[in-house]
C-alpha positions as CSV (number, residue, x, y, z in Angstrom):
1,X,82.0,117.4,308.3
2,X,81.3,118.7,312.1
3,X,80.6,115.7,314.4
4,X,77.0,115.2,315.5
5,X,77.6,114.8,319.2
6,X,73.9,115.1,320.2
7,X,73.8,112.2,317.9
8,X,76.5,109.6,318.7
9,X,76.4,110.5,323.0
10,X,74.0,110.3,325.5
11,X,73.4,113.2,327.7
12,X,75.4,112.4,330.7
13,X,78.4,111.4,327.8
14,X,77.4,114.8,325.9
15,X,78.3,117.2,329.1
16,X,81.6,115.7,329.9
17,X,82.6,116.0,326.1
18,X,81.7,119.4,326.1
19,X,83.5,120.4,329.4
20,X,86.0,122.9,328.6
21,X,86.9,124.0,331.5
22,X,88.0,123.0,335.8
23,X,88.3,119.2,335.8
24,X,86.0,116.5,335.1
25,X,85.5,113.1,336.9
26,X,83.7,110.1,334.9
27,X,82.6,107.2,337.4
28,X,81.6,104.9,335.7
29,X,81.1,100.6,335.5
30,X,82.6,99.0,332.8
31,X,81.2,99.1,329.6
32,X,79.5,102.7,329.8
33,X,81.3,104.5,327.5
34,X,84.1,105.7,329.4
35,X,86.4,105.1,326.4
36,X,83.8,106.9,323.9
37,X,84.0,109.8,326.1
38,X,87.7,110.3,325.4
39,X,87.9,109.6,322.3
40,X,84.9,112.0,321.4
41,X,86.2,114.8,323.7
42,X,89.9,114.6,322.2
43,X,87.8,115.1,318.6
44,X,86.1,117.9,320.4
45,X,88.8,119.6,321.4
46,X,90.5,119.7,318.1
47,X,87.6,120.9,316.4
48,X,87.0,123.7,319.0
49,X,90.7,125.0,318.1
50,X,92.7,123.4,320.6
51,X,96.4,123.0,319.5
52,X,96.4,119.0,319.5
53,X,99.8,119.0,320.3
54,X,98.9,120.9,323.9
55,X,96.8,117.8,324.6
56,X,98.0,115.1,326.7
57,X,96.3,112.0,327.2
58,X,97.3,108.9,329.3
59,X,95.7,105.6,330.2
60,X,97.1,102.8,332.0
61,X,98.6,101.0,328.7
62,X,99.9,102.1,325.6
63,X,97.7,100.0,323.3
64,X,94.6,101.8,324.8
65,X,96.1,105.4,324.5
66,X,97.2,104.6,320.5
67,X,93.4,103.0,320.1
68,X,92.1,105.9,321.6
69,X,94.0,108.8,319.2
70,X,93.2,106.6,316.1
71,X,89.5,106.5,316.9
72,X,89.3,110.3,317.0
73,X,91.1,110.7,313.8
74,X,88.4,108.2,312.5
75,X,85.7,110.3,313.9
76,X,87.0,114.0,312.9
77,X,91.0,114.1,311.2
78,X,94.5,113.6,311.1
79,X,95.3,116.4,313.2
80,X,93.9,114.3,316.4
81,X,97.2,111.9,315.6
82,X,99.5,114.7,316.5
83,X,97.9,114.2,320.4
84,X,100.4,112.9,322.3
85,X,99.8,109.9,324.0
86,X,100.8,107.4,326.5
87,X,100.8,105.5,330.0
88,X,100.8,107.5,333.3
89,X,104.0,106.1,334.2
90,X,105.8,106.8,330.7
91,X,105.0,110.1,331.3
92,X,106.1,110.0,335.2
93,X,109.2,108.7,334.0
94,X,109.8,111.3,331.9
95,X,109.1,114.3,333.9
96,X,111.1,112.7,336.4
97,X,113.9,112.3,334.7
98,X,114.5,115.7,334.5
99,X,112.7,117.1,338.0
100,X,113.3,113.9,340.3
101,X,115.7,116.2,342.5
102,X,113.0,118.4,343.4
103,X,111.2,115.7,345.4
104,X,115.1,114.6,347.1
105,X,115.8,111.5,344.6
106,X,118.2,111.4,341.8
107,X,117.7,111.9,338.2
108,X,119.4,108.6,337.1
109,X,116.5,106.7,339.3
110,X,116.3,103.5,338.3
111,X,113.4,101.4,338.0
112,X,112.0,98.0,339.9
113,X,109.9,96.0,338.2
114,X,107.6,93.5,340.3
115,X,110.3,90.7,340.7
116,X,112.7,93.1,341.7
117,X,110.5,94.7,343.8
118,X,109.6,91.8,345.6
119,X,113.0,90.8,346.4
120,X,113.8,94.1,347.4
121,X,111.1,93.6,350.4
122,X,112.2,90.4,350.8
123,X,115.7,91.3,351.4
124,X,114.6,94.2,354.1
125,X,112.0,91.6,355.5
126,X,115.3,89.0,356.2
127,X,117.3,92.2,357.2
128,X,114.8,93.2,359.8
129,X,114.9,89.3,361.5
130,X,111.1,88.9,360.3
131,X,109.2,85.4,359.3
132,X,112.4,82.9,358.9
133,X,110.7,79.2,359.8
134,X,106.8,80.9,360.4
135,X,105.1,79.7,357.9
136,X,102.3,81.7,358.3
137,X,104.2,84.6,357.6
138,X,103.3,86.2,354.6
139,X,105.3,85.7,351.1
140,X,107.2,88.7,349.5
141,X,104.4,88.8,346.9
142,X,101.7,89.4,349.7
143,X,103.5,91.8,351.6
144,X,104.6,94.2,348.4
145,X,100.6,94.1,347.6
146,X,99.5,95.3,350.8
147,X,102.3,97.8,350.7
148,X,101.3,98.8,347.2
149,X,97.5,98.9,348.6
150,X,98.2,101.5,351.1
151,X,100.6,103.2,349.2
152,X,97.5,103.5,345.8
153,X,94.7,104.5,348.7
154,X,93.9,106.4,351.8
155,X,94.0,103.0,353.8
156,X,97.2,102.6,355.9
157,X,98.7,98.9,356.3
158,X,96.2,98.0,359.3
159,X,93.3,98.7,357.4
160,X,94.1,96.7,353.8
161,X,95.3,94.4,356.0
162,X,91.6,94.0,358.0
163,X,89.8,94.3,355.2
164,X,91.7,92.1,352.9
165,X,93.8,90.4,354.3
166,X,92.6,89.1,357.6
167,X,94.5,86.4,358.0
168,X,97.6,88.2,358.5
169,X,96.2,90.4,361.2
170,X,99.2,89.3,363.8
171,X,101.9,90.5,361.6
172,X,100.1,94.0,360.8
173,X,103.3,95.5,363.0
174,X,105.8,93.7,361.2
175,X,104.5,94.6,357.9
176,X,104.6,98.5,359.0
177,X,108.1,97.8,359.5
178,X,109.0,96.2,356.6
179,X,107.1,99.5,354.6
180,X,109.2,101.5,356.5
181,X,112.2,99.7,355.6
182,X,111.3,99.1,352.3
183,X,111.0,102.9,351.3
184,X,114.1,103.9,353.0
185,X,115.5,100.9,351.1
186,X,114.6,102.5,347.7
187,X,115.8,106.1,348.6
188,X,119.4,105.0,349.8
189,X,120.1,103.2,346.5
190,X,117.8,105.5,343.9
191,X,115.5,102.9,343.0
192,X,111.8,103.0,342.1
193,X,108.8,100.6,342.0
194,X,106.0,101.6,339.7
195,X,104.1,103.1,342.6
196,X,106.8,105.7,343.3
197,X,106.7,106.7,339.7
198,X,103.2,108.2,340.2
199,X,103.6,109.0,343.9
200,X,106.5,110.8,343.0
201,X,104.9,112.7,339.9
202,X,101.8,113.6,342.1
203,X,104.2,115.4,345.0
204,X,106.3,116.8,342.2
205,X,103.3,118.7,340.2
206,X,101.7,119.4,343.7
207,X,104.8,121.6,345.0
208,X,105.1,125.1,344.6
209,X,106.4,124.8,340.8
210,X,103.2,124.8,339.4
211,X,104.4,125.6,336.2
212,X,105.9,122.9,335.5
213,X,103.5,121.0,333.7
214,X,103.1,123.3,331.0
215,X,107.1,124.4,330.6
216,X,107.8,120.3,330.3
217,X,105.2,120.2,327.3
218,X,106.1,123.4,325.9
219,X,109.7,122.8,325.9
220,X,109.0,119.7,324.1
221,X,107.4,121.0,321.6
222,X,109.8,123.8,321.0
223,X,112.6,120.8,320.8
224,X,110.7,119.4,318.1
225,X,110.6,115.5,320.2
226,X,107.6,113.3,321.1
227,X,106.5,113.9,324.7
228,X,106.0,110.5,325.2
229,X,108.1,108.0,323.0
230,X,106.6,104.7,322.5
């Protein structure tokens, strides 16, 4: 039975459901319906012939993406559960795993995860002769999240450090330093934080191999394996 979207969306819902083609950016506070409108335009997409298995969607956890897939079966059929689904960074992982050369690191990367991140910067931050006895000196934690701030947005280290983290205005140089460090750190041994996963997948799609999106998911599918395993 066809799905009633007039019905079950509200206008502004409605349009980016029915968007089939160019991109389409949902702003949106929380509790609006941003999850409805996935689910909804997965179903939509199925039932306007798309191949479900050339349809890729990610969130930021498994859970949500699995939630997501079984809510549009729900709503239309079983065919929506043949989506694959995951988090961004499974899916960074996994083109990386094959492409990281491209973008000048290793395929065999392997991966921090926030303690060993923050003893990598704090092992650069005691290499580089910074903090020792100052006890005003910010902690490993604090500096990977301002590195991690300015990596994730157009703010550079002075500026996430002015606007949230004032107090550690005098060491804004230092911190620079440590970034610096930090990332050269990473490339000498092969090692990634989260953040590179997605920095890393964003300069790899963005290069001149634009086709790479669409060979990955095809080749998958010829191989007969999950794009994403969970």
């Amino acid at each position: 039975m066809p799905i009633d979207y007039k019905k079950e969306l509200n206008p502004a819902q409605l349009e980016a459901v029915r968007m089939m083609e160019g991109s389409c950016l949902v702003i949106a506070g929380a509790g609006s319906g941003k999850t409805r409108i996935l689910v909804y335009r997965v179903a939509h997409l199925v039932e306007k012939g798309v191949d479900p298995e050339e349809i890729l969607l990610l969130t930021f956890t498994r859970k949500s993406a699995q939630e997501m897939l079984s809510r549009a079966s729900l709503i239309l059929d079983e065919r929506c559960k043949k989506v694959s689904g995951g988090t961004f960074h499974s899916f960074a992982n996994m083109v990386l795993r094959k492409y990281a050369r491209r973008v000048g690191m290793p395929n065999n990367f392997t991966i921090m995860d926030q303690s060993d991140a923050e003893n990598a910067v704090n092992l650069v931050r005691k290499n580089l002769g910074f903090g020792g006895g100052d006890k005003k000196f910010p902690r490993k934690r604090a500096i990977l999240n301002i590195i991690s701030k300015s990596v994730n947005t157009p703010h550079d280290i002075s500026l996430v450090i002015e606007s949230e983290y004032p107090h550690f205005a005098e060491h804004a140089e230092s911190i620079k330093k440590i970034k610096r460090s930090y990332a050269e750190y990473k490339k000498g041994k092969g090692l990634f934080d989260y953040d590179d996963l997605l920095v890393y997948l964003k300069k790899l799609l963005s290069s001149k191999i634009s086709w790479l999106l669409a060979m990955i998911l095809r080749a998958s599918m010829l191989s007969g394996e999950p794009i994403l395993k969970t």
